[in-house]
C-alpha positions in Angstrom: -111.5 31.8 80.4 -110.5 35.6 80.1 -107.2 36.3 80.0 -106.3 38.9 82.8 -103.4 40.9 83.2 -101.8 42.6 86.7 -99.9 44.9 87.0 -97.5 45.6 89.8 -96.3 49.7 89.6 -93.3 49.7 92.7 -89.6 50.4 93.0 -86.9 48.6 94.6 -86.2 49.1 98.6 -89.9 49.6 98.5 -91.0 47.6 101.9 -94.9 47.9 101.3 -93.5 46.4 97.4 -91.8 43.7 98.8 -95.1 43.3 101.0 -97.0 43.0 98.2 -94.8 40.7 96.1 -95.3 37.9 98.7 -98.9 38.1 98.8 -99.1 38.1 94.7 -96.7 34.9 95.0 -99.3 33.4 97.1 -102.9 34.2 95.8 -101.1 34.0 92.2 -101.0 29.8 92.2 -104.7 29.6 92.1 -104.8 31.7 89.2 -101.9 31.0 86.7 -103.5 32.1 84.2 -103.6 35.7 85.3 -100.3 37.9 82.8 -98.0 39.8 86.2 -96.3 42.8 84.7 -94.3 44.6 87.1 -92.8 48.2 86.4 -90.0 49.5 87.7 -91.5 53.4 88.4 -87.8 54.6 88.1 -87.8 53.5 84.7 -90.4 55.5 83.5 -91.1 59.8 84.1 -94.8 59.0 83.8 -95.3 56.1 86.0 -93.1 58.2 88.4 -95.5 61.6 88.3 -98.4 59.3 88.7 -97.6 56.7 91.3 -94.4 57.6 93.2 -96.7 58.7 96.2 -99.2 55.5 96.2 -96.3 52.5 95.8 -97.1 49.7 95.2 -99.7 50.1 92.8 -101.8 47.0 91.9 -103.8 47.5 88.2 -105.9 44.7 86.7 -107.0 44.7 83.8 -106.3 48.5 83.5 -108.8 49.1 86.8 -106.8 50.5 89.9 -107.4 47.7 92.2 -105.4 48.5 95.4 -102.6 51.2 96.4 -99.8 50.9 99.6 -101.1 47.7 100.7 -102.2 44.6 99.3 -105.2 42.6 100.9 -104.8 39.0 100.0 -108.6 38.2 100.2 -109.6 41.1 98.3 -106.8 40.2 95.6 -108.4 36.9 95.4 -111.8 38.5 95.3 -111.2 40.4 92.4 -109.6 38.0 90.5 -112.5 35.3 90.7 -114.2 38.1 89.0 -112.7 38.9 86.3 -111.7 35.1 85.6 -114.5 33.5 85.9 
């Protein structure tokens, strides 16, 4: 199995981030093998220029997957993908 890495790209107080969190939580237990990095985009000038409008950003595998919300079944979509 490929090891696969997501990242989350939000901010705290960020609703839609908070959204997102809890559908990660839940589509993450049927893939724990999957690496979740989350950055803070306050943190970092870059992140910031690039994604403060499109929070929360969802990358995997360095591939823009998703931007303001998170569908679950697409989540799990992509990630039978590039697991399997």
């Amino acid at each position: 199995m490929t090891r696969v890495t997501l990242e989350l790209f939000g901010k705290p107080g960020c609703h839609l981030c908070d959204d997102a969190k809890v559908v990660l939580d839940d589509v993450l237990v049927d893939f724990p093998d999957v690496e979740v990095v989350e950055h803070n985009i306050l943190n970092d000038p870059e992140h910031f220029e690039l994604y403060q409008t499109l929070i929360p950003v969802v990358v995997i595998d360095g591939e823009r997957h998703s931007t303001w919300r998170l569908d679950e079944a697409a989540l799990r979509e992509a990630l039978t993908e590039v697991t399997s």
